[in-house]
C-alpha positions in Angstrom: -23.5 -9.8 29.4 -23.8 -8.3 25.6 -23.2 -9.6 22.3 -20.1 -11.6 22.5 -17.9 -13.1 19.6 -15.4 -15.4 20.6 -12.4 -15.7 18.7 -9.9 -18.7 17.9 -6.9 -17.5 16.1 -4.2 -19.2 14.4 -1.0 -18.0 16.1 1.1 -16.2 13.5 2.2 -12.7 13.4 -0.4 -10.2 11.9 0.5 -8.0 9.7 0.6 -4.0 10.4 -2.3 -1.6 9.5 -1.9 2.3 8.9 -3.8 4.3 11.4 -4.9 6.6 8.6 -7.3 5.0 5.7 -7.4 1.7 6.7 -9.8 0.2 4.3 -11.5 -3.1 3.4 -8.6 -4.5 2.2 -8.0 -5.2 6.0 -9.3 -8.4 7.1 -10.4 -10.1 10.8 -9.6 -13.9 10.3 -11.6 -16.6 12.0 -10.9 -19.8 11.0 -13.6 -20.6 13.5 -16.0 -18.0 14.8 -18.9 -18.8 17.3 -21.7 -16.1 18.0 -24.1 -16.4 20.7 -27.2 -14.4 21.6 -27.0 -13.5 25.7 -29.3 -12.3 27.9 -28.6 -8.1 26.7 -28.6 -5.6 29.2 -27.3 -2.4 27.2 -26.4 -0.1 29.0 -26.9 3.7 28.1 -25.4 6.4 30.0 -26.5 9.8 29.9 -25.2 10.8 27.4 -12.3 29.6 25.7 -9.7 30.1 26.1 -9.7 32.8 28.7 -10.7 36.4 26.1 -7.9 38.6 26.7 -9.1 41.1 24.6 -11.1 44.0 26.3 -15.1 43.8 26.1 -16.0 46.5 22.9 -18.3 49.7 23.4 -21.2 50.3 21.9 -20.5 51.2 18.4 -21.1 54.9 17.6 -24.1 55.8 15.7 -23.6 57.7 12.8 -24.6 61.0 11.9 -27.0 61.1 8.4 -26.3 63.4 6.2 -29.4 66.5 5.5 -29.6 64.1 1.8 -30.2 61.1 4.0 -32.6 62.8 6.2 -34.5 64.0 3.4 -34.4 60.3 2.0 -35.9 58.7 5.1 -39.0 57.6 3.6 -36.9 56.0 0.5 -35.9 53.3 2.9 -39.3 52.4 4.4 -42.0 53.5 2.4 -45.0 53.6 4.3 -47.9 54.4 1.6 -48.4 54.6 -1.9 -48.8 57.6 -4.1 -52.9 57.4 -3.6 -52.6 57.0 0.0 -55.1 53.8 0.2 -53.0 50.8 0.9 -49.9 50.9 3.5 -47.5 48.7 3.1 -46.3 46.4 5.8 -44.1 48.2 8.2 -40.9 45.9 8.2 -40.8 43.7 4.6 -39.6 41.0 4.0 -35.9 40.5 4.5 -33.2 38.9 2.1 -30.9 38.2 4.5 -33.8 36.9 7.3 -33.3 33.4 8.6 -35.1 31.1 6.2 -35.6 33.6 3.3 -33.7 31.7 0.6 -35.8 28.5 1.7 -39.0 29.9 1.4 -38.3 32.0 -2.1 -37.3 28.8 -3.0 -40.4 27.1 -2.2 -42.1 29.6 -3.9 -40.3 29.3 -6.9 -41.1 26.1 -7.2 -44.6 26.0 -6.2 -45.6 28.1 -8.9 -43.6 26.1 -12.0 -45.8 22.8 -10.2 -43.2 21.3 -8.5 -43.1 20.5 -4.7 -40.6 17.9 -3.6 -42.7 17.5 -0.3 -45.5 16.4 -1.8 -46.2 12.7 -3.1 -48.6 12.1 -5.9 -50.8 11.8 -3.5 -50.6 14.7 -1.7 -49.1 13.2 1.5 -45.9 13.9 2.9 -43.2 11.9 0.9 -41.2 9.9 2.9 -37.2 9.7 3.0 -36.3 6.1 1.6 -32.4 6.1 1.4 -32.2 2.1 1.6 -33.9 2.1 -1.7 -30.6 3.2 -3.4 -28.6 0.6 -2.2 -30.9 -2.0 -3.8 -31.2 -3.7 -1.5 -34.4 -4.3 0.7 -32.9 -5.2 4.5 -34.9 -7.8 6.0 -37.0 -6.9 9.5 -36.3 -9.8 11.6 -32.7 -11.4 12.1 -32.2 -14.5 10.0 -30.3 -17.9 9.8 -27.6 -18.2 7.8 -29.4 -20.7 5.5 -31.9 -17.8 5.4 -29.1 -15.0 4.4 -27.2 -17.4 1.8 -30.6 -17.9 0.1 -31.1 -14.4 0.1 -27.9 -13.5 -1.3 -28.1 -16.3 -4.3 -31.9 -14.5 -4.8 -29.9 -11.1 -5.5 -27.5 -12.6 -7.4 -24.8 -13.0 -5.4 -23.7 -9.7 -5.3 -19.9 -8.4 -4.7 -19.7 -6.9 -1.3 -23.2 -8.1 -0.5 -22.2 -7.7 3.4 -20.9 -4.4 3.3 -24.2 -2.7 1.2 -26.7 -5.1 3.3 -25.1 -3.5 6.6 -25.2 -0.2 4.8 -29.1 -0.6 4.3 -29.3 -1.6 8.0 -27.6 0.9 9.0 -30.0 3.9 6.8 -33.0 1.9 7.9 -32.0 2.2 11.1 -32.4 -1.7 11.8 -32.4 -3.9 14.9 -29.0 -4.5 16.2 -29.9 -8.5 16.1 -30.6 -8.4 12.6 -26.9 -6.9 12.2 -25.9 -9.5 14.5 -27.2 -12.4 12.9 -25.5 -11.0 9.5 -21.8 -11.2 10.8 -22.7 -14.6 11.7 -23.5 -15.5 8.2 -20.3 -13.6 6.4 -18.0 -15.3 8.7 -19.6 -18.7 8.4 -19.4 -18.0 4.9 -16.2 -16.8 4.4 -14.2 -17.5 7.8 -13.4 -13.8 7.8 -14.9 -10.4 8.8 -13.2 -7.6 7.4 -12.3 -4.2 9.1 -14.5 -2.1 7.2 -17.5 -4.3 8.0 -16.8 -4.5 11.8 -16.6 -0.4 11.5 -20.1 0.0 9.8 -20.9 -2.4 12.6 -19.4 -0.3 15.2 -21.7 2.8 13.9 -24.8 0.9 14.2 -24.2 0.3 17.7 -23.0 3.6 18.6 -25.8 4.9 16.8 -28.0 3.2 19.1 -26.4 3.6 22.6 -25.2 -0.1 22.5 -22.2 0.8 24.6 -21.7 -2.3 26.0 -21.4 -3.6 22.4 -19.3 -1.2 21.4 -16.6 -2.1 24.1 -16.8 -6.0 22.6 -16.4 -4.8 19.1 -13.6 -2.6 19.9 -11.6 -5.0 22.1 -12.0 -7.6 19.0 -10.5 -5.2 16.2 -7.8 -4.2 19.4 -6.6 -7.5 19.5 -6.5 -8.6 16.0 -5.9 -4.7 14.6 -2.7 -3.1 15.4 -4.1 0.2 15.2 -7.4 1.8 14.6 -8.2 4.5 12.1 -10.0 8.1 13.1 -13.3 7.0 12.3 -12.8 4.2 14.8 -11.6 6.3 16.9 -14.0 8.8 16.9 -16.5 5.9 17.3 -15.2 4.6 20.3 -15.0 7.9 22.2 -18.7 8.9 21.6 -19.8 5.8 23.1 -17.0 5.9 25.9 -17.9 9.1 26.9 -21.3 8.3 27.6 -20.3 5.9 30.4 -18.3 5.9 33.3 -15.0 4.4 31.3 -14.5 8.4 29.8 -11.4 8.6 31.0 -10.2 6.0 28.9 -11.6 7.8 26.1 -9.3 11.0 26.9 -6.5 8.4 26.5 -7.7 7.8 22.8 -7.9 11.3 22.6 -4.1 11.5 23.3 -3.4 8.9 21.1 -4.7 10.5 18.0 -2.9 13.6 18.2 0.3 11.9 17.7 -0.9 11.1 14.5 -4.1 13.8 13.3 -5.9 16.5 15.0 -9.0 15.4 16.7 -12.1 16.4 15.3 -14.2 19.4 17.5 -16.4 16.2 17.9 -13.9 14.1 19.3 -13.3 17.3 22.1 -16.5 17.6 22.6 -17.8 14.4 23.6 -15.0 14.2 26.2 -15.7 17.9 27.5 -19.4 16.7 28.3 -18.4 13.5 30.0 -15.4 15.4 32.6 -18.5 18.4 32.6 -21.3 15.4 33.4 -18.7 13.8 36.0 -17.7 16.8 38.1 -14.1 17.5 36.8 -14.5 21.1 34.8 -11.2 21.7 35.3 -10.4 19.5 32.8 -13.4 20.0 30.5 -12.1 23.9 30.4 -8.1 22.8 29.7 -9.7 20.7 26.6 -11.9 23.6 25.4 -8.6 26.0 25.5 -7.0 23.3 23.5 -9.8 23.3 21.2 -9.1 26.7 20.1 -5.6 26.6 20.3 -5.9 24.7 17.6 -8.0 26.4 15.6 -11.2 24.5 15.7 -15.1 25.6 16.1 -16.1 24.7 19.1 -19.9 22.6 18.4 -22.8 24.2 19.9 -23.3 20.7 21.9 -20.3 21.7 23.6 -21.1 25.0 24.4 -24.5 23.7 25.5 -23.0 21.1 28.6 -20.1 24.2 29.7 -23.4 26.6 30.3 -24.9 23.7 32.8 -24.7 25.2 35.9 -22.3 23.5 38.3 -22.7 21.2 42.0 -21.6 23.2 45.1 -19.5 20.4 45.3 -17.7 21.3 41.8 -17.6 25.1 42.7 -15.3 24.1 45.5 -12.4 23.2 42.4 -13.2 26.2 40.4 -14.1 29.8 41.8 -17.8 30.6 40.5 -15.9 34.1 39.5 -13.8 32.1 37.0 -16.5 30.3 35.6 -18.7 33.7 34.7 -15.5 34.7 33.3 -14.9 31.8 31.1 -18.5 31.4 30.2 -18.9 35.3 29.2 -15.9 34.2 26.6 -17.7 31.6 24.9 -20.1 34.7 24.2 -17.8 37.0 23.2 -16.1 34.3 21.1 -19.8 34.1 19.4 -19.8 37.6 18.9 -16.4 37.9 17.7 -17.1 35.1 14.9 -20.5 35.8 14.0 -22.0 32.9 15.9 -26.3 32.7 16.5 -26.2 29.9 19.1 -29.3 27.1 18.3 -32.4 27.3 20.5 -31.6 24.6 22.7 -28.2 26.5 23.2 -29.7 29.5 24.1 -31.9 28.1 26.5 -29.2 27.0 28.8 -27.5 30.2 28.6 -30.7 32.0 29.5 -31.0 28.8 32.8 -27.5 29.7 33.4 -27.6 33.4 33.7 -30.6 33.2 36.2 -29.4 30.4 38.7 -25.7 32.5 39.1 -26.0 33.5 42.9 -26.2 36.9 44.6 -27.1 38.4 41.1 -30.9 38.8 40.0 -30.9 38.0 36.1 -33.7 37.9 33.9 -33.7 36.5 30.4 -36.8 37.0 27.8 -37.4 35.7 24.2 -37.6 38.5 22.2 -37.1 40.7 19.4 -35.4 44.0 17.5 -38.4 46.9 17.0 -37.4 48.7 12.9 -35.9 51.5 14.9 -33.4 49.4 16.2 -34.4 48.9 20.0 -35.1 45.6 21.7 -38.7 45.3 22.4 -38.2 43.5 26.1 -36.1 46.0 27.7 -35.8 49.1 25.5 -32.4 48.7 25.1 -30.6 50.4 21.8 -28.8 47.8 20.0 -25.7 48.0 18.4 -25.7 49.8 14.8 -25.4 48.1 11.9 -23.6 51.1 10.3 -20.0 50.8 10.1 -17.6 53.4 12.3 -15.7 55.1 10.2 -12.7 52.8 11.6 -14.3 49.9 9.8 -15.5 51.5 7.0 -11.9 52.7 6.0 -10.5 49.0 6.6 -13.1 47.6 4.8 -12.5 50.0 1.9 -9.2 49.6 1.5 -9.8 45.6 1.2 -12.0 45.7 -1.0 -10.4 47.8 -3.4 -7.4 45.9 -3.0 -8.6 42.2 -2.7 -12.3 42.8 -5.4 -11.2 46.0 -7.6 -7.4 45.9 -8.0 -7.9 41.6 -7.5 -6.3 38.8 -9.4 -9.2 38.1 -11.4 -10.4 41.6 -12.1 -9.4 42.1 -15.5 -11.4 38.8 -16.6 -14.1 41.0 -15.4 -13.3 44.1 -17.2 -10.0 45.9 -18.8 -7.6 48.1 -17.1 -8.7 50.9 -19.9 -12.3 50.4 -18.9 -11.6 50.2 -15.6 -9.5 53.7 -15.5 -12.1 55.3 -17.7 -14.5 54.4 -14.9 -12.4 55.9 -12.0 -12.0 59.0 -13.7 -16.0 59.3 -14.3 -16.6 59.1 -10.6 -13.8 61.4 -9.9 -15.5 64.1 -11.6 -19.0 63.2 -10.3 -20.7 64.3 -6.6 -20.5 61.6 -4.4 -23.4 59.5 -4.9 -26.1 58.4 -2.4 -27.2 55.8 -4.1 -25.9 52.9 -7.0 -28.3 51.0 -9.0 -26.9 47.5 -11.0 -29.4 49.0 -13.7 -29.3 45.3 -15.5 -30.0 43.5 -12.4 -32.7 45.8 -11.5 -34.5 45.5 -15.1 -34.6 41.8 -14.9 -36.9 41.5 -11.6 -39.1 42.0 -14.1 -39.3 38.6 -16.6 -41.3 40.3 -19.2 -38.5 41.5 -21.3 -40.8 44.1 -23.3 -40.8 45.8 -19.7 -37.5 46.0 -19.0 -36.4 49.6 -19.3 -39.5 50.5 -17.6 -39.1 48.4 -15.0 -35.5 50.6 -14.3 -36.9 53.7 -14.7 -39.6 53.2 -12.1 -37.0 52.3 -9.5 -34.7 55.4 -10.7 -38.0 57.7 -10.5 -38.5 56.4 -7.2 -34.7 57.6 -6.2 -34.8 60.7 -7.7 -38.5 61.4 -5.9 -36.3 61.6 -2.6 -33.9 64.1 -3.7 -30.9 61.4 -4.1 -28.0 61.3 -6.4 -28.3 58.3 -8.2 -25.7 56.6 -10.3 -27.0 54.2 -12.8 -24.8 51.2 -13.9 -25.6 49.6 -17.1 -23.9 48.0 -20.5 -24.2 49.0 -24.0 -26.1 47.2 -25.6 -29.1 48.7 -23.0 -29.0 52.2 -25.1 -29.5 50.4 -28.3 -33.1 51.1 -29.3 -34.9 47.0 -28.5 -38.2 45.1 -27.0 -36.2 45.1 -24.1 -34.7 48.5 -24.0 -37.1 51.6 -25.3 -35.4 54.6 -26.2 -37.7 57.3 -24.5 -37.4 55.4 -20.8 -33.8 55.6 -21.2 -33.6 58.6 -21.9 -35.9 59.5 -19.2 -33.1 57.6 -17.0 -30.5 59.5 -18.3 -31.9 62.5 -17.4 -33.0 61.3 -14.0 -29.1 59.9 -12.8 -25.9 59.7 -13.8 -25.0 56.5 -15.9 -22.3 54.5 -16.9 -22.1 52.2 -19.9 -19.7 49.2 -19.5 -19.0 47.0 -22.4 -21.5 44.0 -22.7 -18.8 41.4 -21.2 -18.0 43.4 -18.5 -19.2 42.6 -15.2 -21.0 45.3 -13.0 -20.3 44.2 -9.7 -16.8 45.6 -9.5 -17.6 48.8 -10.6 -20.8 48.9 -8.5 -18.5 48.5 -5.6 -15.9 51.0 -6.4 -18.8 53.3 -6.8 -20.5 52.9 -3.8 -17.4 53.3 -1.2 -15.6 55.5 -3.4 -19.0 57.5 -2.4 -18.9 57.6 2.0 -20.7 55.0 4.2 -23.7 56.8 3.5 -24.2 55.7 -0.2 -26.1 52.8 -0.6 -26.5 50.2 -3.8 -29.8 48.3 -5.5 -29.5 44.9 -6.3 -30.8 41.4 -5.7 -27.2 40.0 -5.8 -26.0 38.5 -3.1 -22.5 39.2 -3.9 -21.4 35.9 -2.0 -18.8 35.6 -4.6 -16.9 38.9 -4.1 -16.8 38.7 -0.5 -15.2 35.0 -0.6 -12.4 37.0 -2.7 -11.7 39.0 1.1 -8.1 37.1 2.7 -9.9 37.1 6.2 -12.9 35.8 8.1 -12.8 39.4 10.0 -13.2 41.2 6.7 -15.8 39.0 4.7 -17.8 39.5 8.5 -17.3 43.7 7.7 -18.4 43.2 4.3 -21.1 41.3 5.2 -22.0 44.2 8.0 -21.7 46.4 5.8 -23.6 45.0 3.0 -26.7 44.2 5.1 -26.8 47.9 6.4 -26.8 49.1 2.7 -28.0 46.8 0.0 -31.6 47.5 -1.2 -34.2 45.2 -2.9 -37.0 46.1 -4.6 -40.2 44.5 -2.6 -42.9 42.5 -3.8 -44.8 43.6 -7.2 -44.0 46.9 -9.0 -47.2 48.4 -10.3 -47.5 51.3 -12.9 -48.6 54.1 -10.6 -47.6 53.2 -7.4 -44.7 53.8 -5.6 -42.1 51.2 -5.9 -41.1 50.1 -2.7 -37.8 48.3 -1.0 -37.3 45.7 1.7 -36.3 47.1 5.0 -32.9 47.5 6.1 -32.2 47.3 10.3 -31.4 49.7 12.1 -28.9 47.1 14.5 -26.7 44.7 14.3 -26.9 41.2 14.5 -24.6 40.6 16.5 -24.0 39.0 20.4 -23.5 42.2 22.3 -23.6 43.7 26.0 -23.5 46.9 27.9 -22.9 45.1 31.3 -26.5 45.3 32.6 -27.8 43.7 29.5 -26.9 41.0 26.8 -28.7 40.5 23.9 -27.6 37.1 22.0 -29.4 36.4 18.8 -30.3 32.9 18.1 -31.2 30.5 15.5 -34.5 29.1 16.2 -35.3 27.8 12.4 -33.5 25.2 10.8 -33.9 27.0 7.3 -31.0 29.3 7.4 -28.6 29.7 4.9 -25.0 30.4 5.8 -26.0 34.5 4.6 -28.8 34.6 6.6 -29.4 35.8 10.2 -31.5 35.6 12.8 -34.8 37.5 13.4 -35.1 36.4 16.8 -32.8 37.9 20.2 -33.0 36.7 23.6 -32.5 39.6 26.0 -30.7 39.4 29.2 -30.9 42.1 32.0 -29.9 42.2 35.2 -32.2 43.2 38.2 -30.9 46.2 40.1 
C-alpha cells in the first residue's frame, strides 16, 4: 500500500471547476486530514497514416554550365597561390549540426567569458532552486519543524506552492513532499488544486505510479473535472502500468474539450505497442496526423520495435513494413533527422524483418556526394528545374513583391534595380558587398577585404555582381577609393540607398540569374524565408540556399587565395532507391533548428 490520505468531508455540494485553467483559486477542503507513512512498494512499469503518395525518384542531377565547369576550383579551393599549404578538403560548414554552438563558444572564449566555467575552473553546476529562495530541506520534517521554518522566512505568501516548486527542481525525496502537505493542511485545513498538481508532477516525475493513482482519485472525488495538465499527468504514469487502457479513456475525454498533446498520443501508442495491441497503437498514430500534430521521436522509436509472432498474427508483417516505411517518408517529406536512439531501432528493425537480408552501417556523405559505406549516389542538393521555378515564383512574390518590401526599399529603387539586371548577362555569382566587408572588424580594411573576395571570383572567370550602398563609394577609412574602383572594374555593381536593405535585391538577383548563380554572404537569411506561406517552400528555400550560399572560410590573408566553406554535393534528406536507405540523423544535441546533420546511417539490402 502507497501513500494514502484519507479524507473526511463535510457533505455539501461542491462547487464546479472549468476543465481548462483551473488555478489555485481551487481549493481541496479537509476540515480533518490524517496522513500516514505505509510500508511503500512503488511500483514502476516499463515504461502514419498509411503514405498514399508514390515513393519520389532520384532527383535529376543537373547539368553545369562550361562557366561553372571552369569555376570548379572556386567552390573548393584546394591550395594557395604559393602552393605550400592545402587547405582542408571539406571546411567547416555553416549549416553543420552544432556550428552555431561552437562559433558561439568561440566568440565568447576569446572576449573572456565561458559560462561553463566557474571561478574556479570546474564545471559550474545548474542551481535552479536558488531562484526560488528558498533552500528545500533534505530530510522530511514535522510540522512543528516546517511552521518554524516558515516563521524563519518570514512567513512568506504561497510558501507551500514555491517550497514544492524547489522540491520539485531539486529533484527531492517524495517523503519530504509528503510530510509538506501534511503541514499545509494541518495548517490551513485545505490543500489547494494547484498544490496537489505540483504534487502530482513530482510523483510522475519519479515513477511513483502507485501514488499517482491516490492523488488522482482524491482530486476525482473532490474536483469535478481535471484540467490538461492533470490530464496529461495522469496518462504518463497510467501508461506505464497495466491500467493503460483507462488512460485511452482520458484520452477520449479530453478531445471533447482540447486536442491532446502529441505527448498525450504518444504515451498511449507505447503502452497498446508494449502490451501487444498495434492495431490500436497504428489507429492513434493515423489520428495523430489527422490532426495535424508532429508525431515525437519517442513515438516513432516504440512503432520501429519489432513485434511478437504472437502480434504478427493481428497485423500482416507486409502492413507493418508498409506503415513503418511511411514514418520514413513522412521524415523525409518534413525534413525530419531522427535522434540517435531513434535511429538505432530503425537500423534493429530493418535487420530482424524475415526472409530479407538487411544491413545497416553508421556512416557518412564523401564531398562528391556519395555515401562512403555502400557507394551509393545521394540525392542532389541542386534544385530540378520543377523546384527551382516554384521556388522562384514564391519568392518573388511572397520576399520581393512582399508586404513589407517597401520598408525595405522604394518601388522607384526597386524598378531601377530590375531594369539593371535586365540589361546585364546573367550572373554566376552575387556578392552582399557590405556583408562581405565586415568579416573583416578592422574598418580601415574594409574595401580591401571586398576586393579580395571579388578578385578571387573574377580569378575563375565568373560574372560577378557586386551589391553595395552609397555611402561605400564615398572616399573613407573604411572605403578607399582605388579598391573600389578596382571592384568596379572587376564586377558589375549596384548602389542601393544607405537605408535600403540588400537582401531583397540580392535575391532577385540571384534567381532572376538560373539555378546556377550562386550568392556570398554570412546571412543566414532565416528572416526572409519565415516570410514563405508554406512549410514545403521555406524546406525549398532552405534546399536551395544550402546548395548555393558561400562563406568566406577561416582568415583572409594578403597574398593568399581567399577561400570558401564547402558546399555538398547531396541532400540532406531521408531517401531510398529500394535496395538502399540512407536516413540522416541527429547524433549531437547542439543543433540549431538551420542546421543539419553530418552524419547518415546507410541501409542496404543483401542480394
Amino acid at each position: 500500500m502507497g501513500f494514502t490520505i484519507i479524507l473526511k468531508l463535510k457533505l455539501g455540494p461542491r462547487p464546479a471547476i472549468p476543465f481548462i485553467n483551473q488555478g489555485s483559486s481551487a481549493f481541496l477542503t479537509l476540515p480533518y486530514l490524517v496522513l500516514s507513512h505505509c510500508c511503500m512498494n512503488w511500483s514502476s512499469s516499463p515504461g502514419l497514416s498509411k503514405n498514399n503518395g508514390r515513393e519520389t525518384n532520384v532527383q535529376a542531377r543537373l547539368k553545369y554550365s562550361t562557366i561553372r565547369q571552369r569555376g570548379d576550383t572556386l567552390w573548393d579551393v584546394a591550395a594557395d597561390v604559393a602552393g605550400k599549404k592545402k587547405f582542408p578538403s571539406t571546411p567547416k560548414y555553416v549549416f553543420a549540426a552544432g556550428t552555431a554552438k561552437r562559433t558561439a563558444e568561440i566568440l565568447r572564449r576569446k572576449t573572456g567569458i565561458c559560462p561553463e566555467e566557474s571561478h574556479h575552473g570546474e564545471p559550474a553546476r545548474k542551481t535552479a532552486v536558488k531562484k526560488w529562495k528558498l533552500e528545500p530541506p533534505d530530510q522530511p520534517l514535522s510540522v512543528e519543524e516546517w511552521k518554524k521554518l516558515k516563521e524563519s522566512l518570514g512567513s512568506p505568501e504561497r510558501f507551500d506552492t514555491l517550497m514544492l516548486s524547489a522540491l520539485l527542481n531539486s529533484r527531492a525525496e517524495l517523503d519530504i513532499a509528503k510530510s509538506l502537505l501534511s503541514f499545509v493542511a494541518t495548517d490551513t485545513g485545505t490543500l489547494s488544486y494547484k498544490l496537489l498538481l505540483q504534487y502530482l508532477v513530482l510523483c510522475v516525475n519519479g515513477n511513483h505510479d502507485q501514488e499517482v493513482l491516490d492523488v488522482y482519485n482524491i482530486i476525482r472525488e473532490n474536483f469535478p473535472s481535471l484540467d490538461t495538465g492533470a490530464y496529461s499527468l495522469v496518462i504518463k504514469s497510467f501508461s506505464r502500468s497495466a491500467r493503460w487502457q483507462e488512460a485511452l479513456s482520458m484520452l477520449n475525454d479530453m478531445k471533447k474539450v482540447v486536442t491532446p498533446s502529441p505527448s498525450n498520443y504518444g504515451n498511449i501508442i507505447a503502452a497498446a505497442m508494449l502490451n501487444g495491441h498495434p492495431i490500436t497503437a497504428w489507429a492513434l498514430y493515423d489520428e495523430l496526423l489527422a490532426k495535424g500534430l508532429n508525431p515525437q521521436h519517442e513515438t516513432w522509436s516504440c512503432l520501429f520495435k519489432s513485434m511478437s509472432t504472437a502480434e504478427e498474427e493481428t497485423m500482416l508483417l507486409s502492413e507493418q513494413q508498409e506503415r513503418l516505411q511511411g514514418i520514413l517518408m513522412y521524415m523525409r517529406n518534413n525534413q525530419v533527422y531522427p535522434q540517435l536512439s531513434l535511429a538505432s531501432s530503425i537500423k534493429t528493425w530493418f535487420e530482424s524483418i524475415p526472409r530479407q537480408m538487411w544491413k545497416g552501417t553508421w556512416s557518412s556523405a564523401s564531398p562528391n556526394g556519395m555515401c562512403k559505406s555502400c557507394g551509393t549516389e545521394l540525392e542532389s542538393i541542386q534544385l530540378t528545374a520543377e523546384e527551382y521555378q516554384q521556388l522562384r515564383n514564391r519568392v518573388m512574390t511572397d520576399i520581393i513583391q512582399g508586404h513589407d518590401v517597401f520598408n525595405k526599399t522604394t518601388p522607384e529603387e526597386l524598378e531601377r534595380f530590375k531594369a539593371f539586371v535586365k540589361m546585364k548577362p546573367a550572373f554566376d555569382v552575387v556578392v552582399d558587398g557590405l556583408n562581405v566587408a565586415n568579416i573583416n572588424k578592422d574598418r580601415s580594411k574594409q574595401s580591401e577585404m571586398l576586393l579580395a573576395v571579388v578578385s578571387e571570383l573574377k580569378l575563375q572567370g565568373l560574372t560577378v555582381l557586386v551589391l553595395g550602398r552609397k555611402h561605400m563609394l564615398r572616399p573613407s577609412r573604411s572605403w578607399d577609393r582605388h579598391n573600389m574602383n578596382l571592384i568596379q572594374q572587376k564586377a558589375h555593381c549596384f548602389f542601393t540607398d544607405n537605408i535600403s536593405e540588400d537582401d531583397p535585391f540580392l535575391l532577385y538577383a540571384a534567381l532572376h540569374s538560373g539555378n546556377h548563380c550562386r550568392f556570398v554572404s554570412k546571412d543566414l537569411m532565416r528572416d526572409h524565408k519565415a516570410c514563405l506561406p508554406d512549410e514545403a517552400t521555406r524546406r525549398l528555400f532552405f534546399k536551395w540556399q544550402r546548395g548555393h550560399q558561400l562563406v568566406v572560410s577561416g582568415h583572409v590573408a594578403a597574398g593568399r587565395r581567399v577561400r570558401f566553406q564547402s558546399i555538398p554535393r547531396c541532400d540532406t534528406i531521408v531517401q531510398t532507391s529500394g535496395a538502399t536507405w540512407h536516413i540522416p540523423y541527429d547524433d549531437t544535441e547542439d543543433r540549431s533548428t538551420y542546421e543539419v546533420p553530418q552524419k547518415w546511417l546507410c541501409l542496404t539490402r543483401i542480394p
